[in-house]
N, C-alpha and C positions, 0 to 999 in steps of 0.2 A: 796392384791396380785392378788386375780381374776380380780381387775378394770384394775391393773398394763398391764396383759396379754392381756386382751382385746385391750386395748390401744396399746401395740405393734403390732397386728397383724391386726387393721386396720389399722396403720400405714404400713406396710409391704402392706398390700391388696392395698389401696393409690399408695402411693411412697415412697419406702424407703425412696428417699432424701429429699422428705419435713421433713423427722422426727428428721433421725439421722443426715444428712449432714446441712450444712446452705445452704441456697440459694442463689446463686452468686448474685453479687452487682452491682452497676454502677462504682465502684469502682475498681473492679476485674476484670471488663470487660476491662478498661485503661490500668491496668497492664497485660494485655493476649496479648492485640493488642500491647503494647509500646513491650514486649519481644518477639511477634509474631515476629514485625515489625527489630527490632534489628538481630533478626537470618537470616529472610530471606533476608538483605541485603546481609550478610558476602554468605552466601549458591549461591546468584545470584553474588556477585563479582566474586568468583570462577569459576560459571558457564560461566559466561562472558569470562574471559579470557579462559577459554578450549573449547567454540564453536569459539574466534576469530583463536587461533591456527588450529581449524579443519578447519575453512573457508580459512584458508592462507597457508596450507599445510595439505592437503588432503592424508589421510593413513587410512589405519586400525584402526592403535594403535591410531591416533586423535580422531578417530569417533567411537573407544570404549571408549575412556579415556572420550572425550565430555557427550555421550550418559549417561555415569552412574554419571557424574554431575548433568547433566539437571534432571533424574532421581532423584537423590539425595534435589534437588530444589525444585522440582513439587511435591514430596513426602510431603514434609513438608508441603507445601503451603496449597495441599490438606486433611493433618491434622490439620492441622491450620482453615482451613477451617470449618472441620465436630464440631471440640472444639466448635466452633464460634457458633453453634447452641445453646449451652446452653445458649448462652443471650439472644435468641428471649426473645421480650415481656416486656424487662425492657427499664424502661425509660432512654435511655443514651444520652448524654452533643454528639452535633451536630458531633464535629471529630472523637467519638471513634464509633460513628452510621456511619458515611463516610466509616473510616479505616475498618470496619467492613463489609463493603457490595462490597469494592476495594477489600478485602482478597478472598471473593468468587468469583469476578468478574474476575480477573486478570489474569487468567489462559485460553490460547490456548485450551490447552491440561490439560484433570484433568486423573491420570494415577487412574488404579482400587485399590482394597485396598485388592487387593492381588500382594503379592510382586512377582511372579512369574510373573504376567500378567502387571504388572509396567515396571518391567523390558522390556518385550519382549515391549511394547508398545514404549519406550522411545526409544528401540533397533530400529526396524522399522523405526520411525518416522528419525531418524538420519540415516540410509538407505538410504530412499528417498532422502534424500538431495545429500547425496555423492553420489550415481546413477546420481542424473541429473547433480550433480559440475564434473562428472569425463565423461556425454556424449558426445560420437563422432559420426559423420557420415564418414564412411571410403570406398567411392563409389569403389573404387577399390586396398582397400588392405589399409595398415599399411601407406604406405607412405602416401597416398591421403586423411589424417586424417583431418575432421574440427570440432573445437569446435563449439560451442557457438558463441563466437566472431567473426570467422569467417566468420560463415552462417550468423551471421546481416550483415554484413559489402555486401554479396555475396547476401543477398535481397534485401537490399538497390541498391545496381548497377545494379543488372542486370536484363533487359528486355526481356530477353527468354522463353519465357510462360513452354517451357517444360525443363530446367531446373532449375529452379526457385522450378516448382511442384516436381522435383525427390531431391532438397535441402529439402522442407517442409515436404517430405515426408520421406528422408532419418533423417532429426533431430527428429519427432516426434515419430521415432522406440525405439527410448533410452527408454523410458517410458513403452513399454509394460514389462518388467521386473517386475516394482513396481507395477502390478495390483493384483498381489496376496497378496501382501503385503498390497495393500491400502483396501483391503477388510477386511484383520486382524484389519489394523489400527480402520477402521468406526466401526469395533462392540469395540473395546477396547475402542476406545475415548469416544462412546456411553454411555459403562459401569460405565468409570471413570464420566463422567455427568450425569448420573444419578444417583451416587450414592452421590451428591452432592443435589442434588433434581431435577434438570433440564431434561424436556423430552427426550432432547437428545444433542448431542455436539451443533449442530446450533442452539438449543433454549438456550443453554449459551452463544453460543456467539453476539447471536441476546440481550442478557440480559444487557448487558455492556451501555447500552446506555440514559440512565438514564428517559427511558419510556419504558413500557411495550414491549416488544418485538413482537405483533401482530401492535401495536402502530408503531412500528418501520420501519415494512413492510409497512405500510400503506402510511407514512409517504417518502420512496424511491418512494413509486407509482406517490404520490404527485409529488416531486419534478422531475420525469424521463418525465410526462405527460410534465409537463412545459417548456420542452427543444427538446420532441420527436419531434415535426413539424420542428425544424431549423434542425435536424438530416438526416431528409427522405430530406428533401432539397439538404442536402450533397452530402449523397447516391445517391440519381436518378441522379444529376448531374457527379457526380465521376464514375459512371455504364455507360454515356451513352459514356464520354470519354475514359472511359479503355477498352470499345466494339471498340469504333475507333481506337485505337491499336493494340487488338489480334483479331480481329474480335468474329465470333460467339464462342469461347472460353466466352466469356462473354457473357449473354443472354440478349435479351432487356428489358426484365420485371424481371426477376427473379434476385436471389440473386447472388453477387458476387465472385467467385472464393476466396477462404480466401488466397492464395499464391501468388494474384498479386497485394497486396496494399504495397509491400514494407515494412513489416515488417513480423516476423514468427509466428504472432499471432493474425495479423490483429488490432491489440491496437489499432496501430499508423499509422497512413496514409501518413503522411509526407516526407517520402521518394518516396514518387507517385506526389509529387507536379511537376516535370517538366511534368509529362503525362495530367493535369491538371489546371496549369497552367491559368487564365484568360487571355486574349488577353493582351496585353500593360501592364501585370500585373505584371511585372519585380520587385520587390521589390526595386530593386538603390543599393542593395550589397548582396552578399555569406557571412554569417559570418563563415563557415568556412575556405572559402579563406580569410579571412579579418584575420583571426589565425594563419593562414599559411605565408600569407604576413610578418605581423609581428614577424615571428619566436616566435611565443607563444608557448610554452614548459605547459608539466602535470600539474606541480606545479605551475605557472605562473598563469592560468586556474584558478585553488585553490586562487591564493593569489588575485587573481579578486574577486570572491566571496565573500572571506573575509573583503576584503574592502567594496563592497556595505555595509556587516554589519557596519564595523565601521564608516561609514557616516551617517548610522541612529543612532550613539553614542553606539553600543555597545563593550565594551570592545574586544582586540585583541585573535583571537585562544591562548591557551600554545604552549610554546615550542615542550614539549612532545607529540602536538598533530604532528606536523612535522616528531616529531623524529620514531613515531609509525606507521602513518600510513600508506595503500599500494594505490600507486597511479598508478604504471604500472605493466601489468601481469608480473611473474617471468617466466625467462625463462628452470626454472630446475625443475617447479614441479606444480602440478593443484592447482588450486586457484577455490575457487567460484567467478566469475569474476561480477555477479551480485552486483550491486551496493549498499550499505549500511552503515549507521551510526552508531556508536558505543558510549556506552559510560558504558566503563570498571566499573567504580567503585562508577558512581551515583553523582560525584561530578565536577573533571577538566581532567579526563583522559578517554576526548573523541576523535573518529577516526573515518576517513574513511578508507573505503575498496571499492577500482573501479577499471578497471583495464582498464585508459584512452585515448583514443585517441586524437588527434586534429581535432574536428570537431566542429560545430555548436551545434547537440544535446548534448555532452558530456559535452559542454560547460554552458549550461543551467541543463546539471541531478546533477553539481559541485554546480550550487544556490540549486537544491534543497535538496541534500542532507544536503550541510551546512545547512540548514534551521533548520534538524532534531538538530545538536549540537549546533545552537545557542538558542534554544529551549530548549534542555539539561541540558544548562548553566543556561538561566534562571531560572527554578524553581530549582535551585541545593539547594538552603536555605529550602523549603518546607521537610515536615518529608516523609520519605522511601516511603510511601503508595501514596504521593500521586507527587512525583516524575514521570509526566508523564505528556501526553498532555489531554485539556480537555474530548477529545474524539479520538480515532485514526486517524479519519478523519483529525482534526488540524493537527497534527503532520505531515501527507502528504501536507498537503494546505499553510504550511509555506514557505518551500521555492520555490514552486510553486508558490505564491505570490511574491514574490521579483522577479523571470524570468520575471513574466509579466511587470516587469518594466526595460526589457533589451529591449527599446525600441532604434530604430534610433540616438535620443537624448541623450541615455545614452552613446549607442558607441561610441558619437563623443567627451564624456566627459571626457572615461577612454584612448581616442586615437584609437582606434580602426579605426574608421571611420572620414574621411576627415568632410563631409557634411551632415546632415540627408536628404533624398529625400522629398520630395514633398508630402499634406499628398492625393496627386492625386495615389499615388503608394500605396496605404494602401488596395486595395482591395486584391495586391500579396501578402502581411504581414497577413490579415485577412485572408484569403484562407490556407496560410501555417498553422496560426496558429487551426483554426480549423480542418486542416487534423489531428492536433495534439492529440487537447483535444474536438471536439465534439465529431470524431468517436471515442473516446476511451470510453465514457461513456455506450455506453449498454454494452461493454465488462466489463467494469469496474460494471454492475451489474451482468453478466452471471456466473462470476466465483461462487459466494456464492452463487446466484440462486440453480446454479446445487451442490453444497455440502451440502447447508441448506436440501436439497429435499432428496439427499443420506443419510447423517444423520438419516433425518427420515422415510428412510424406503418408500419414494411416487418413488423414483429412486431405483429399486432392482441390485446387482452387473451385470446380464445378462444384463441389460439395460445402462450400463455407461455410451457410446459411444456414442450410438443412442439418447439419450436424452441431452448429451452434444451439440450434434450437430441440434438437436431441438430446444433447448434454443438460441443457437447461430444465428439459423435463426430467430426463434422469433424477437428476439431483436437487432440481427445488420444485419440480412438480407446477412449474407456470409455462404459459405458451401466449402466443405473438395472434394480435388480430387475425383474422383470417387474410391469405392472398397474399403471402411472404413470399417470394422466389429467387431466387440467384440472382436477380438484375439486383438486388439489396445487398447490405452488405453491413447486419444490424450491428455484429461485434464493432465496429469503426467508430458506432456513436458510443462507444465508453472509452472515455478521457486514457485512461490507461493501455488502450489498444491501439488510439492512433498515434498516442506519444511513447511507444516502445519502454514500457514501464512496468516488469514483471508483478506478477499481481500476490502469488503466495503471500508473500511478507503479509499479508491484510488477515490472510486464513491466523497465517502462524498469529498475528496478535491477538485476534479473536480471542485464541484459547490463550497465550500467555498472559492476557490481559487479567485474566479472572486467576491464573495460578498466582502471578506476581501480587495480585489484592490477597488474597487469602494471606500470602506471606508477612506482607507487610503490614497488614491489621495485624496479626500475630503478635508481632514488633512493637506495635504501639500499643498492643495489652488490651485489642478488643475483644473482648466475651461475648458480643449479642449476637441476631442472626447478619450474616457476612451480606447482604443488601444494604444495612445500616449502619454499616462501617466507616469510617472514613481516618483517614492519616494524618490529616489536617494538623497541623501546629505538632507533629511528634517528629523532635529530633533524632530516635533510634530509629524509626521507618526510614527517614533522610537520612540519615549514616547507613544503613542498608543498604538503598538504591543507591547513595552515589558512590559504594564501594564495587558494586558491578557497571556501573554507567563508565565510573575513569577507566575501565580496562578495554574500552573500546573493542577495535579486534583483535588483540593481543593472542588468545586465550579461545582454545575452540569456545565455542556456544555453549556446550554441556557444562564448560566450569563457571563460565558466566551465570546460567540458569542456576547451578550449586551457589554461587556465593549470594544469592538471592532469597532463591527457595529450597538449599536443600538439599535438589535431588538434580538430578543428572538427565531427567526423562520428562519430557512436555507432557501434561497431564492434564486432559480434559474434565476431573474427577471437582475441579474447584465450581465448573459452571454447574454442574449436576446440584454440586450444593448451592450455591446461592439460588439458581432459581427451584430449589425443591418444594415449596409451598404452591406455584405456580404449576409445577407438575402433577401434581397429586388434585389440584383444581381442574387442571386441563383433562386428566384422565376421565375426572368423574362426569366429565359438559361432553366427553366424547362417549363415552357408554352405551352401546347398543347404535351407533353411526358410523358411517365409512371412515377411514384415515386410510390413506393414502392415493395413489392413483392409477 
């Protein structure tokens, strides 16, 4: 009896559960993640269809009704989650060690494991969204309302230095609103990752990436060094044209006005391309007048898209993707009008959500978004977990990839275009396209820059503003009207900051977007220069891609990028090439003048 006693209470002193409980198996661990994996579909089909209704008709009663879904989702996930702990350390069979580190990984947002502070977080976070899906600039009253839509369409045209700046200045006011809020958000988000293990939100979302997450910083450094020189090329030449237009509004060394490149966030430069322009650098067509000519309609647009896909053999959209989804704003009620793919229920009931015009760009965001649901499609056989793309980056750089093959040749294949030009005219194709996607790339790292830093605390809420616009000059070298201060709160007006939307994935396609084209012209036997390229109608390029698209997230990133391109290592080395004619022009227009700032 005395041995008996003894025995119990260093058992107790121990751990209980080595005594009285058993010890979980490799066994138990299958069935946790297989019944994890089962609930939090049904939990996210739900949630899906009650964030597309809050997206497509913007209330209250949506963005409560959404908000305690999502809630109800992320709760789970995050108990799912914490369970998950007790398998550290057993040896488990490769998928249920996968599914098991996607179940932590998966999560934006991990809400805290007090229900009180779930709620409010999940409240907020859905806030944000409908504050920015519902802002207006209203310069002078109710009538003189503009959306979103509007003011691109009103940055894109117009050449008026000073209203241009009272546009960028009037749409980036909607956002001071959410700054009390987004302070709530950073300590709750915090909370909920932390209580996960992670230092802080950015050091989980920095975690997803199937290396160490300082690995990972290291690794954007890498690849941003290998692209910065063609970038400041850009810039010192684009600064010293847009001074030749507004005069000293633009400085001759220092950084650029963010509100006279023709878009509201400075991403995208492309719409500065007549101001910019090369000499003789006519491209040979408008493809938005080439839309227009042809009375090409929304859906028209769509069923373009569609087709590139099925020319590389992949099966046709559903029905129901037609019958669901929203292709033009509604004229009876708010929309988030921001672009996005859908895919309701994890299997054939995928959608877009755009609210399109007939233009050039709108033309080309229709490949990439399809890019996201024929991506969808593919890995739709892969089990729940790992239904997604190898890394979020892919997921962006798909149809991004296909764009780059709406070359001259292709227009003249789907009728668009009479004759492809000359490839004498490629330097106004190159020019455009890099107003596109070079300057987008330090923006495309500023965003998480500046959120990884708030997360942890190196960015204090007094400092939001100031350091946003720090960052901003760091790395793209543009700066904010005069009279910015802390009562602002500019990061808010970008879609992806008030809808808790990590931003990498955009950087990462950038550049896989130009690796993944190099490879896949390869495939399809193109010899000319890689700007002229296109994949169109080549079944080897489509047996390519959809042999890394079905693996979903099976398979780290790195064997996914292998069965692609190769190699194992993201490589910036593909943009150097295609735009290398463009660089060796920019050198010679910059000679003997400032670049940089």
């Amino acid at each position: 009896m005395r041995s008996r006693a003894i025995f119990l209470l260093t058992c107790a002193a121990a751990m209980l559960a080595s005594c009285g409980t058993p010890r979980p198996t490799p066994a138990d661990a299958k069935t946790f993640i297989d019944n994890a994996e089962k609930k939090l579909l049904a939990l996210n089909i739900d949630s899906g269809r009650a964030d597309w209704i809050k997206a497509t008709y913007i209330t209250d009663d949506t963005e409560d009704i959404s908000a305690k879904l999502d809630q109800r989702a992320i709760d789970a996930q995050v108990d799912y989650a914490k369970q998950s702990t007790r398998f550290d350390g057993l040896a488990l069979d490769p998928v249920t060690a996968r599914k098991i580190q996607i179940l932590r990984l998966g999560l934006t947002i991990a809400t805290p494991s007090d229900p009180a502070e779930a709620e409010e977080l999940t409240r907020i976070a859905s806030g944000m969204e409908g504050t920015y899906g519902k802002g207006k600039w209203c310069p002078s009253g109710p009538q003189s309302c503009k959306d979103i839509e509007d003011l691109t369409k009103l940055m894109a045209e117009n050449r008026d230095a000073t209203q241009l700046q009272d546009a960028w200045t009037g749409w980036h006011a909607i956002a001071r609103p959410m700054r009390k809020d987004f302070v709530r958000y950073v300590a709750l988000a915090n909370k909920g990752a932390q209580q996960l293990g992670f230092k802080d939100n950015g050091a989980m979302w920095r975690s997803k990436y199937d290396m160490a997450p300082d690995d990972f910083s290291k690794e954007l450094d890498r690849l941003w060094d290998q692209v910065k020189p063609l970038y400041l090329s850009l810039h010192g030449y684009v600064r010293s044209r847009l001074r030749a237009k507004y005069g000293d509004v633009v400085p001759a060394t220092g950084p650029i006005p963010a509100y006279l490149l023709g878009n509201m966030w400075a991403q995208d430069w492309s719409n500065a391309y007549p101001l910019v322009a090369p000499p003789n650098g006519d491209p040979g067509y408008d493809l938005t007048a080439l839309l227009k000519q042809h009375k090409v309609d929304e859906k028209q647009m769509v069923k373009d898209g569609e087709n590139f896909f099925k020319s590389l053999g992949f099966a046709p959209l559903p029905q129901t993707f037609w019958d669901r989804s929203l292709f033009l704003k509604p004229r009876d009620r708010d929309v988030v009008c921001h672009a996005s793919a859908w895919d309701i229920d994890f299997v054939d009931d995928v959608r877009l959500k755009v609210c399109l015009q007939i233009t050039g760009e709108d033309f080309l965001t229709v490949h990439h978004e399809l890019g996201h649901n024929f991506y969808q499609r593919a890995y739709d056989k892969q089990p729940f977990f790992f239904r997604d793309s190898a890394n979020d980056g892919f997921h962006e750089a798909i149809g991004d990839t296909i764009a780059l093959s709406v070359t001259p040749e292709y227009l003249v294949k789907i009728g668009l275009l009479d004759k492809a030009p000359d490839t004498s005219k490629d330097l106004g194709l190159l020019m455009h396209k890099a107003l596109e996607k070079i300057a987008f790339l330090p923006f495309g790292l500023v965003i998480d820059q500046w959120r990884w830093k708030v997360f942890s605390g190196e960015i204090p809420p007094e400092r939001y503003n100031q350091t946003w616009w720090d960052l901003r000059l760091k790395y793209q070298g543009v700066a904010p009207p005069p009279g910015r201060t802390e009562d602002d709160f500019d990061p808010g007006a970008k879609y992806h900051v008030a809808a808790n939307v990590p931003y990498m994935r955009y950087f990462l396609a950038d550049i896989l977007q130009f690796q993944f084209h190099r490879a896949l012209s390869q495939a399809a036997g193109c010899t000319g220069p890689l700007n002229r390229c296109s994949i169109f109608e080549s079944k080897t390029a489509g047996d390519r891609l959809n042999s890394m698209l079905e693996m979903g997230l099976s398979q780290p990133w790195q064997e996914a990028l292998n069965k692609i391109a190769g190699t194992k290592q993201m490589d910036a080395s593909a943009i150097l090439d295609y735009f290398a004619p463009l660089q060796k022009w920019l050198d010679e227009q910059n000679s003997g003048k400032p670049v940089g700032w």
